[in-house]
C-alpha positions as CSV (number, residue, x, y, z in Angstrom):
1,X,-31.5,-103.3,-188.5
2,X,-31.4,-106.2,-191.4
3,X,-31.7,-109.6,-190.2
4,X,-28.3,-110.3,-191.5
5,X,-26.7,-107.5,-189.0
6,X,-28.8,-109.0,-186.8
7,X,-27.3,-112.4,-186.8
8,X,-24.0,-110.9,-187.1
9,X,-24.3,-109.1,-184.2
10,X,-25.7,-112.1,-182.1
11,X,-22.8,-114.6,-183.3
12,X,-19.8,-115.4,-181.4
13,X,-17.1,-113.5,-183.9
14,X,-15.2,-117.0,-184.9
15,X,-19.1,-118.5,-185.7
16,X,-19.6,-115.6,-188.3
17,X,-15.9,-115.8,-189.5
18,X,-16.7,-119.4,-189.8
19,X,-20.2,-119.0,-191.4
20,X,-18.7,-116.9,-193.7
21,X,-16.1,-118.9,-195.5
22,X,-14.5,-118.4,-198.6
23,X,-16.2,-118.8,-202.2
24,X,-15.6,-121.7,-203.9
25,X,-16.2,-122.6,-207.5
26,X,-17.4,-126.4,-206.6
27,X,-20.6,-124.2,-205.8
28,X,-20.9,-124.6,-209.8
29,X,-20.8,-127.9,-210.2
30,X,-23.4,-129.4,-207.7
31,X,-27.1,-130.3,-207.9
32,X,-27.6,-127.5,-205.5
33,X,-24.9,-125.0,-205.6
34,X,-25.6,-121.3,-205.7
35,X,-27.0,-118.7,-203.4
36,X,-30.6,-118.2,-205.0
37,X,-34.1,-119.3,-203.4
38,X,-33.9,-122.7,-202.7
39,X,-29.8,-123.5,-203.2
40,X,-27.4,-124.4,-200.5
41,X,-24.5,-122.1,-199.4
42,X,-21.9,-124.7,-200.0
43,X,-18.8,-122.3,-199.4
44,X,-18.5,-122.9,-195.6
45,X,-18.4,-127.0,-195.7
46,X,-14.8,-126.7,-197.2
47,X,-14.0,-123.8,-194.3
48,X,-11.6,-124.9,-192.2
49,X,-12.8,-122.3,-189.0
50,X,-16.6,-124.2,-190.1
51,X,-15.2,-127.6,-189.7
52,X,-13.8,-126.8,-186.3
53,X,-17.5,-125.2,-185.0
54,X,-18.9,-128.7,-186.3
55,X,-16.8,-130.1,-183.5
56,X,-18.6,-128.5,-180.8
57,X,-21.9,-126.7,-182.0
58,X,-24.1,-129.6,-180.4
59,X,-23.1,-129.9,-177.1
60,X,-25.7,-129.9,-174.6
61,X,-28.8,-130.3,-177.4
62,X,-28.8,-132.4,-180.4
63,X,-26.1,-134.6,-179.3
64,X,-27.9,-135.3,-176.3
65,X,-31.1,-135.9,-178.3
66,X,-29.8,-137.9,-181.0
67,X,-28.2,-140.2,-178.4
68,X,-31.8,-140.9,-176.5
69,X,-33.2,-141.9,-179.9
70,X,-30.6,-144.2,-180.7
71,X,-29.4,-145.7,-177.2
72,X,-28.8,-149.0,-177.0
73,X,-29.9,-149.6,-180.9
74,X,-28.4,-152.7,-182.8
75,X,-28.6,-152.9,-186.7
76,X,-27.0,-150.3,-189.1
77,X,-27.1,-146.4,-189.2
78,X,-26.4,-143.8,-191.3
79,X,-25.4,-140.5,-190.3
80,X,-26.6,-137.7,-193.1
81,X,-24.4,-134.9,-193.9
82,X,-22.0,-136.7,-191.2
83,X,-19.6,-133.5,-191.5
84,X,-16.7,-133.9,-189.5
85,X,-18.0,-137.1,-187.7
86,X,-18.7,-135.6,-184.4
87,X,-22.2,-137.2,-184.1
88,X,-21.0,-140.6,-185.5
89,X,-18.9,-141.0,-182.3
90,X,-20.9,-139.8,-180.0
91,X,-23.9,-141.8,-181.3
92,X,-21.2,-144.8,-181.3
93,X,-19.9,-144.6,-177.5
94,X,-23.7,-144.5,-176.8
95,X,-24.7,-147.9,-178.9
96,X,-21.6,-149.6,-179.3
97,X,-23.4,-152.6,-180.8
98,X,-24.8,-150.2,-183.4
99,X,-22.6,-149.9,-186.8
100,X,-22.1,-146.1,-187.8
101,X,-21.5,-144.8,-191.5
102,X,-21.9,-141.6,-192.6
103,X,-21.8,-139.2,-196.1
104,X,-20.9,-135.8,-197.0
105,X,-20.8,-133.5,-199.7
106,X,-17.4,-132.2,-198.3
107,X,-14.7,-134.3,-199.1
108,X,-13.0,-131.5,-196.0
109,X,-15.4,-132.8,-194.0
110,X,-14.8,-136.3,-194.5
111,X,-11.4,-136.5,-194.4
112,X,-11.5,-134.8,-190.7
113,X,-13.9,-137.6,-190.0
114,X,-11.1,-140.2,-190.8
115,X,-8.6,-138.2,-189.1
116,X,-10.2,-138.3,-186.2
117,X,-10.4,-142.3,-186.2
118,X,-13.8,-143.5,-188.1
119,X,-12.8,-146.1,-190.3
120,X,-12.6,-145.4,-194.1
121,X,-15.0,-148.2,-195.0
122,X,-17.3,-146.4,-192.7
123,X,-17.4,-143.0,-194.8
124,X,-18.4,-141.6,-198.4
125,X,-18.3,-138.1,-200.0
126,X,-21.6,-137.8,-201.8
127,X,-24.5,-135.7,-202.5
128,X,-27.3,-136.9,-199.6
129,X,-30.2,-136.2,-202.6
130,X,-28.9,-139.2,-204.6
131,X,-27.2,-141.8,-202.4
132,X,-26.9,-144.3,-205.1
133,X,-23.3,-146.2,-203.3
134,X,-25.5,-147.9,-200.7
135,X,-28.4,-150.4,-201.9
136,X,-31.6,-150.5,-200.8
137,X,-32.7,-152.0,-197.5
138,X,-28.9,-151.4,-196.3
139,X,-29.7,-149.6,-192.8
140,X,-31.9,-150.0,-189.8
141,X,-31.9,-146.0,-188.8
142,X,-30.4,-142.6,-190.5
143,X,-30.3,-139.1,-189.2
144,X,-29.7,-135.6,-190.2
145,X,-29.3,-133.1,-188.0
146,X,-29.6,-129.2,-189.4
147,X,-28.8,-130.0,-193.0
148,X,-32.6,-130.5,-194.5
149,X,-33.2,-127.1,-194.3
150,X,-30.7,-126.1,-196.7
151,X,-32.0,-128.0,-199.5
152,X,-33.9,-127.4,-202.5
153,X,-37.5,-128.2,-202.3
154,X,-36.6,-130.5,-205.0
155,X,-33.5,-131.6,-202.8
156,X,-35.8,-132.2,-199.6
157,X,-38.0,-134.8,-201.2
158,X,-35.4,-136.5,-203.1
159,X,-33.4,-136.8,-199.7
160,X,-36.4,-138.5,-197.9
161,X,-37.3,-140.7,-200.9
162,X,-34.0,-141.4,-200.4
163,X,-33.9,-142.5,-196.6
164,X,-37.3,-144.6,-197.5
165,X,-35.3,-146.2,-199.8
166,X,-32.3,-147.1,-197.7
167,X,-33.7,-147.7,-194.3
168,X,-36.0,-150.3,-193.1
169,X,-36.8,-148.9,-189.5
170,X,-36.6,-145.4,-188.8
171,X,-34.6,-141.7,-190.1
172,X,-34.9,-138.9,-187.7
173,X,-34.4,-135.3,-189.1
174,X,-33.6,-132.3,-186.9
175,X,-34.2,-128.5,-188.5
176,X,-35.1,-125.6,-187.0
177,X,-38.8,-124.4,-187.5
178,X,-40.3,-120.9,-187.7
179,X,-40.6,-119.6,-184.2
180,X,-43.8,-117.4,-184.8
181,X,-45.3,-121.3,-186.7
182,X,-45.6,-119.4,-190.0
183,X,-44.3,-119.9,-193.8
184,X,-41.5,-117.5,-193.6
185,X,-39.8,-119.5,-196.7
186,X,-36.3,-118.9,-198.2
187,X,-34.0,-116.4,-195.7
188,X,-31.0,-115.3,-196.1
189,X,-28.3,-115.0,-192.3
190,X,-25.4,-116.5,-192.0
191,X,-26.6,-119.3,-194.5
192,X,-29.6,-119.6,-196.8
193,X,-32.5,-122.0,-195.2
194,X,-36.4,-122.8,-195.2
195,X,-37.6,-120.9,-192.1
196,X,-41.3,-122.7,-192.4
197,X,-43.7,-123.8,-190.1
198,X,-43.9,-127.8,-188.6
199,X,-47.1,-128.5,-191.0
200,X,-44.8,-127.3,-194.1
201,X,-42.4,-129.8,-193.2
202,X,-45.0,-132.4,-192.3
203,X,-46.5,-132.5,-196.0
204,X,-43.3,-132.7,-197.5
205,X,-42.4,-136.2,-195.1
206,X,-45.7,-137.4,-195.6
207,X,-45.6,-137.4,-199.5
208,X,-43.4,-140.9,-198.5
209,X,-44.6,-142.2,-195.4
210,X,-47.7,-142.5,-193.9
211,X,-46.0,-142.2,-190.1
212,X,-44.4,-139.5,-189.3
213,X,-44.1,-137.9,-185.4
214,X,-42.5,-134.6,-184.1
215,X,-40.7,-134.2,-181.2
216,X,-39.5,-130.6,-179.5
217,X,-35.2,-130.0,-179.8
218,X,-33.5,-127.9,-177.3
219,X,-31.8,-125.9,-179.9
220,X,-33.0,-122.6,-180.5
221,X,-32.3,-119.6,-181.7
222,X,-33.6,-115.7,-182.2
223,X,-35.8,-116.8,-185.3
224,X,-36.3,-120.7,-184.9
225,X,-37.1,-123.2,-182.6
226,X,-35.5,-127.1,-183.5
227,X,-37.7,-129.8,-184.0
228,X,-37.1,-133.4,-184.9
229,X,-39.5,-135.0,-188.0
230,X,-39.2,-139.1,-186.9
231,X,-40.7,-141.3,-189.9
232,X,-41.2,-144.7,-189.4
233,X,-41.8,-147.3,-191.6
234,X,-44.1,-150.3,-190.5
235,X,-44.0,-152.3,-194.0
């Protein structure tokens, strides 16, 4: 059996439906549209069946990590590929004193974020590899949570140069890893993703910062355990 049948057959039916998506030409006109080795899938972030799996797809895992990282924190964060803002409400009932914005490349995504009550000032549709609306030093944390993996290689280091640039504290990235801890590069499921090994990920975090800690996820799957890549900056 091919991987892909294999994913199929192990996703709920409205997950794969959703996966799935429909085509759409933006795919053409981004940094990192396209379905080759190292381009993101970028038909299912303007799925409407996607956007509603967004709503739930964390329960019981990441949210519940992402809000022991960031309890009680004061300052400034910015939520990475925010999607439908899910995570920025959850992370804000958890630190209310903390101050939540968020960015997407899915200006679907983002407008469910605003329907669901986040403030407009709070959100931004833009590509996470150049954040050039927000100036440097403007937050005190970020996050991503299963979005780095979809990226160029190119797209991966410009998105942590990027959250060096920005943050003044501490980003914390969640992606799965290979479950077997080998190089199994570019695959191809329900989405196209780097299935590589913690020490792949580690050199391309360390080309910016010189601190940089790993911490086990709850989210797994048949071909990839999560992890989360903290870097810290000290400076």
């Amino acid at each position: 059996m091919s991987l892909n049948l294999l994913v199929k057959d192990l996703c709920p039916p409205a997950l794969w439906r959703g996966l799935k998506g429909a085509k759409r030409a933006i795919k053409a006109q981004l940094p990192h549209g396209g379905t080759k080795e190292g381009t993101q899938d970028l038909d299912v972030y303007w799925d409407e069946e996607m956007a509603r799996i967004l709503d739930t797809w964390g329960d019981g895992n990441v949210w519940n990590e992402i809000g022991m990282f960031l309890f009680q924190r004061e300052g400034k964060a910015l939520d990475i590929a925010c999607g439908t803002g899910k995570t920025m409400e959850i992370v804000k009932k958890i630190s209310p004193n903390l101050d939540v914005y968020g960015c997407d490349i899915s200006d679907l995504l983002i407008k469910k974020a605003r329907e669901r009550g986040i403030p407009d000032s709070k959100l931004i549709v833009c590509d996470a590899t150049n954040m050039k609306d927000y100036s440097a030093g403007s937050f005190d944390y970020s996050y991503s949570i299963g979005s780095l993996e979809h990226f160029s290689i190119e797209g991966i280091d410009s998105l942590v140069k990027e959250t060096k640039r920005l943050v003044k504290n501490a980003s914390f990235h969640m992606m799965p890893t290979s479950r077997n801890g080998k190089d199994q590069g570019w695959l191809k499921t329900h989405q196209s993703f780097y299935n590589n090994s913690v020490d792949w990920w580690l050199a391309h975090f360390k080309k910016y910062f010189s601190e940089v800690h790993v911490y086990d996820s709850k989210w797994e799957d048949e071909i990839s355990v999560g992890k989360w890549f903290v870097t810290v900056r000290r400076e």
